[in-house]
N, C-alpha and C positions, 0 to 999 in steps of 0.2 A: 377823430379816430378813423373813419371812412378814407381819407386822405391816407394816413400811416399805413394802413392795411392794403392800400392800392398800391403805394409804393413799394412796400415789403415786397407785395406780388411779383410786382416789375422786376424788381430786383433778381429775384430765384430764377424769371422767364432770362432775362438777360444775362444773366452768369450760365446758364443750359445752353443758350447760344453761341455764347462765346467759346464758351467750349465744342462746340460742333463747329465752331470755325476753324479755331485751332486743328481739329481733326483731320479737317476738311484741309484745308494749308501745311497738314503735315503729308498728309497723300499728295497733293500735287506735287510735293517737296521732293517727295522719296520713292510713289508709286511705281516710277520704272526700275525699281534694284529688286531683283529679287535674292531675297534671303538666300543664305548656304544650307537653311535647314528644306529648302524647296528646289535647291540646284538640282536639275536632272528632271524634277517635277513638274515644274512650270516654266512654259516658255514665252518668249516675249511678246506673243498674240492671246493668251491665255491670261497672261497678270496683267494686262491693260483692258482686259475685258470683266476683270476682277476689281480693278479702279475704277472702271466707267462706271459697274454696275454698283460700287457701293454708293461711289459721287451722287448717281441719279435718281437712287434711293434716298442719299439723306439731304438733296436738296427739295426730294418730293416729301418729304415729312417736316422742311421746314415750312414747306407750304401749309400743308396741314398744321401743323402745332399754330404757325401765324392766326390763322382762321380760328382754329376752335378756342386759340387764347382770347380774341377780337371775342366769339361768340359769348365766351364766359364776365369778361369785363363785361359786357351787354346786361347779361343776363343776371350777374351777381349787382352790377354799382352802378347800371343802368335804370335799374328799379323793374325789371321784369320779374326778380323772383317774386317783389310783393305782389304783380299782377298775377301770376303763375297761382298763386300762395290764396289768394280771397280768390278767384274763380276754382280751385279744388274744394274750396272750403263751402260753396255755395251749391257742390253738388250734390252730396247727402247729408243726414244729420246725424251721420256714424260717425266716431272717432276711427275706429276699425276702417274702414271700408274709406275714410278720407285718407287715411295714410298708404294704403294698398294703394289705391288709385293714383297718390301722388309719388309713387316710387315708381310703379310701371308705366305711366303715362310720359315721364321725363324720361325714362329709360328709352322709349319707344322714338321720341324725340332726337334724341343721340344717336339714335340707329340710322334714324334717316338721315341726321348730316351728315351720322359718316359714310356710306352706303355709296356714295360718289366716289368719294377717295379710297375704300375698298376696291370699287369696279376699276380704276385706271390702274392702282399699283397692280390689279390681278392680273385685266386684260389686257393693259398698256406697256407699263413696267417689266412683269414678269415672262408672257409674251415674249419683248425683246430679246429675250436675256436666253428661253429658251426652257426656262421654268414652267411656265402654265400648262397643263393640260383639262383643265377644267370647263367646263362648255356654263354657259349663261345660264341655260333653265338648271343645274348643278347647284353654279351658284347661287340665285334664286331657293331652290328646294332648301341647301344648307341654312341661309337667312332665316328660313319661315320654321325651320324647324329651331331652332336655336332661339328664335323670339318667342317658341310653344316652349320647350324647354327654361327658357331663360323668366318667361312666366309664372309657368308651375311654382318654380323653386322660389322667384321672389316673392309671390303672394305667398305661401308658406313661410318664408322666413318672416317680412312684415310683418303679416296678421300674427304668429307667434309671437315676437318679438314686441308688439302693440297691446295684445292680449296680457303679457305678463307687466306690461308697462300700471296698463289699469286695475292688473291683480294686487301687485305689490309694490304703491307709489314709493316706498321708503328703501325694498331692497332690490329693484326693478334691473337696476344694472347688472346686479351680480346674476340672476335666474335669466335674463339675455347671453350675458357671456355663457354659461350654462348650457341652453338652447341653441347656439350658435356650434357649440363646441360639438354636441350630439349630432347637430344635423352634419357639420362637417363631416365628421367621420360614418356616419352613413352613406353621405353620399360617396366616399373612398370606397364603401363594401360594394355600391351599386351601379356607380359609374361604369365598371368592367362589363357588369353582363345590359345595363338596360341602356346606357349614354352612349355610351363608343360606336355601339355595334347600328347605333343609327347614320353612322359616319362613312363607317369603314367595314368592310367584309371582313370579317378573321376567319381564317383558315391555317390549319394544319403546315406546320414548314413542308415545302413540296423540294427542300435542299438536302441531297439523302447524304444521309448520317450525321446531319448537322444537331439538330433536336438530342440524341446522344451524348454529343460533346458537348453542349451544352449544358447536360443534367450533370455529365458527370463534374464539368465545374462547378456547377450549382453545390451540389455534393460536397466537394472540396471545399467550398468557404464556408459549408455549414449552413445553405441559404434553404428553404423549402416553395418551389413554386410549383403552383396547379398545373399551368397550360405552358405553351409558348405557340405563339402564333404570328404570322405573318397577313398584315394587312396591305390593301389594295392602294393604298398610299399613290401610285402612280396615277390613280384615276383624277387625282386633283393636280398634283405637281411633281416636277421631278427631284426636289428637292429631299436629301434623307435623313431618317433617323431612327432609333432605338430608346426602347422607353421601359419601367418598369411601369404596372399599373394595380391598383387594387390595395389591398391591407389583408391583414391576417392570412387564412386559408382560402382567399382569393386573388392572391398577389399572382399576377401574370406577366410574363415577357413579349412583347411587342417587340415585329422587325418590319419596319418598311419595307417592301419589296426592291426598292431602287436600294436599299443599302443591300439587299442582298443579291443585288447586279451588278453592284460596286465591289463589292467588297470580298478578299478572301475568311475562309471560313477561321483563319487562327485571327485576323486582323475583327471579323464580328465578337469572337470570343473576348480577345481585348477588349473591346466598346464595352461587351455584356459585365466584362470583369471589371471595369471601371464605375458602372452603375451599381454594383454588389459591392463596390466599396464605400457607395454613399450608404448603403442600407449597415454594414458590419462595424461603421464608424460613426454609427449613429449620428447622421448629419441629417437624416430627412428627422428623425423622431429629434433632436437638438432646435431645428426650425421651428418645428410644430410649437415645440415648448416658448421659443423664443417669441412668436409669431404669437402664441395664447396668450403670454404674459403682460405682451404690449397690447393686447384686445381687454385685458382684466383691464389695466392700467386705464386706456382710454375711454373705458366705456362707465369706469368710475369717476374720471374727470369730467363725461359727458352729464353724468347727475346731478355732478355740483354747478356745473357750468348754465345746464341747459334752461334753466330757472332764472336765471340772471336777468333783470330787465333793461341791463345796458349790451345786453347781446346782440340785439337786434341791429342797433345802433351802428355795430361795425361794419354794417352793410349802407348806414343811412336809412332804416328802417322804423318806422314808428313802433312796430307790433307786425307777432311773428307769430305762425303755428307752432307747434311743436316740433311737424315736421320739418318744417325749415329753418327752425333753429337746430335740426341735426344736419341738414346741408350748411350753413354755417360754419359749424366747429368741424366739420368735415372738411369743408375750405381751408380755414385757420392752422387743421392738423396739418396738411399739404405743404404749406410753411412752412410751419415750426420743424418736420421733420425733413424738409428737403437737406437742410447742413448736414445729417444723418446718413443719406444716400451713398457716399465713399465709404463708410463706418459699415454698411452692410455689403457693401459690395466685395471689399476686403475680407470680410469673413466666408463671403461666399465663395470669392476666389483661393482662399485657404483650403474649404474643406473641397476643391477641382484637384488642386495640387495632390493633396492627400488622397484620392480617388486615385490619382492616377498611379501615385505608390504603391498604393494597394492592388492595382492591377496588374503591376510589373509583379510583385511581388506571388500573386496567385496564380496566374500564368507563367511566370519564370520568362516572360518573353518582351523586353522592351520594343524593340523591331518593331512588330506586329504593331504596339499603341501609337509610336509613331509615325509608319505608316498610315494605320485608321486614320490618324487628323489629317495628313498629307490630305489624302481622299476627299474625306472630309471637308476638307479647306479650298480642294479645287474645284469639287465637285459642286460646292453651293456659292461659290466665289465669292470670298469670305473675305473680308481686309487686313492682311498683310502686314498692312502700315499702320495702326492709330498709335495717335499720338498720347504719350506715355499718361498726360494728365487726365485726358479723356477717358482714357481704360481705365487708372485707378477710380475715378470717380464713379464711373458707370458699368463697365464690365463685373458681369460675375462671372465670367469664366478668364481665366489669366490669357492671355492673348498667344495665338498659339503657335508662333514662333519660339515664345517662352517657354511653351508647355513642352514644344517639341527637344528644343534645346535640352531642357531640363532634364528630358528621360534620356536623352543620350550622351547628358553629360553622368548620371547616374549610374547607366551601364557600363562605361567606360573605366565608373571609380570601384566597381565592383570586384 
């Protein structure tokens, strides 16, 4: 069984590859043409520096993927996790306080492998390219804060999560899913005012009259938001973007500053109109449902499963905590859902396309959203090229020569 399950592994690592090969061989293919949807927009010192920087990015994550693959074969069919597994279990005589420890301790692990290849893509990588503005102790502070963050929340979840395990052995899944589902959505009310603002400075739009047209679209699709503000985004990278954030009567509009150095104020409007169309088309509250359903689903297979005394076994394992028979089936899902990965990708490039409809539509201005991506696309030097199978499989957003196309071939039939 151990053998079967390493292979499977291989398998899903090796078809990911190949397809980033394919990717990668379709830019060298093609990366000097630039599109008719970027004629005028990009010139031929500009999209070859759009090519280097995708090529050197995703030959630096196949670097990475190599490694952390290597780390995890180690670690899963190595027999580390059972060592990992009896020195957790030999540090208290809590079941609580074994599982907390063993979620954050391996978390903290992870950090530091990755923490390397963090520092080169930021310093090294990004740097080059003309992206980075973030300084070392920046980074550092962000690290240490997001490990105090990234604590808090796990040892809540856990111990919640563990707690109700030993409350209610028989319907334990279902009051997890439960608990998971509350905390999620709290933390959407509280992100906006207590998460973020440890990130980024919000401030007041300082673009006059912009905040106005904005409401007044807001207005227009029926949308209701608190704030709009503009964040210090530049302090880390020059790279931009536009976000909604929050839930209920704390939904707020975020503008990177760099998109609002970029960009004109009907071309933000678009952006902003495109984001009010995932909200009017019920696509973020569709996910949520989609995303809850497959957490019921899993977390009830994880009941029947996790009891199993030939689970262990998939690892070569004699005997298993509990907790790591939920790294296990955690593994196993990783799997079984990778064929899954186009299936969701697909839907999500559906409901881009539909955004974007929506935004031609509430704007009345195609121009403008094609424009935005032009920007967009030059501005963070976006790839141009991938190759048709690669994007179905993996893009969630339809690639945006597509996207561009598509709104002007729209306008055109209007």
């Amino acid at each position: 069984m151990k053998t079967i399950v390493l292979l499977a592994f291989l398998v899903v690592v090796a078809v990911g590859y190949w397809l980033k090969y394919l990717n990668l061989s379709h830019l060298k293919a093609h990366g000097h043409e630039v599109p008719p949807e970027f004629a005028g927009a990009v010139d031929p010192a500009t999209l070859a520096k759009m090519s280097d920087y995708t090529v050197e990015h995703s030959r630096f994550g196949l670097i990475e993927s190599l490694f952390d693959n290597a780390v995890l074969i180690l670690f899963l069919f190595g027999g580390l996790l059972a060592v990992y597994d009896r020195w957790i279990l030999r540090l208290t005589n809590s079941f609580l306080w074994d599982g907390v420890l063993f979620a954050l301790v391996l978390s903290y692990i992870q950090t530091v492998i990755g923490a390397p290849f963090s520092l080169y893509s930021t310093f090294r990588i990004e740097n080059k390219y003309g992206f980075n503005t973030m300084t070392i102790k920046l980074w550092i502070t962000d690290l240490l804060k997001e490990l105090a963050i990234g604590t808090v929340i796990g040892a809540v979840m856990v111990s919640g999560a563990l707690l109700l395990v030993t409350w209610s052995s028989g319907l334990w899944w279902l009051w997890v899913w439960l608990f998971f589902l509350v905390v999620s959505v709290f933390l959407m009310y509280i992100s906006p005012v207590l998460i973020e603002p440890l990130f980024f400075k919000f401030e007041p739009l300082k673009v006059e009259g912009l905040e106005d047209r904005i409401r007044q679209l807001m207005d227009k699709a029926g949308l209701r938001v608190s704030r709009v503000f503009q964040v210090d985004a530049s302090k880390r990278s020059k790279h931009s973007n536009a976000y909604f954030t929050g839930i209920g009567k704390v939904k707020r509009i975020v503008l990177f500053d760099t998109l609002l150095e970029q960009m004109t104020q009907e071309e933000i409007l678009a952006v902003l109109a495109h984001e009010v169309g995932h909200w009017k088309k019920k696509h973020v509250l569709k996910r949520i449902i989609m995303t809850e359903a497959m957490a019921f689903i899993g977390l009830y297979l994880a009941y029947l499963l996790i009891k199993s005394p030939s689970l262990p076994a998939v690892l070569g394992m004699g005997q298993a905590s509990f907790f790591a028979r939920v790294v296990i089936l955690g593994f196993l899902s990783s799997i079984i859902l990778f064929p899954l990965t186009p299936l969701f990708s697909w839907l999500s490039r559906k409901d881009e396309h539909e955004a974007d409809r929506f935004a031609v539509e509430l704007t009345g201005d195609s121009k403008a959203m094609a424009s935005a991506l032009v920007k967009l696309t030059k501005e963070n030097l976006s790839n141009l090229h991938p190759h048709p199978l690669y994007a179905a499989f993996y893009y969630s957003h339809p690639p945006v020569v597509e996207r561009i196309r598509s709104l002007r071939t729209g306008a055109r039939s209007q």
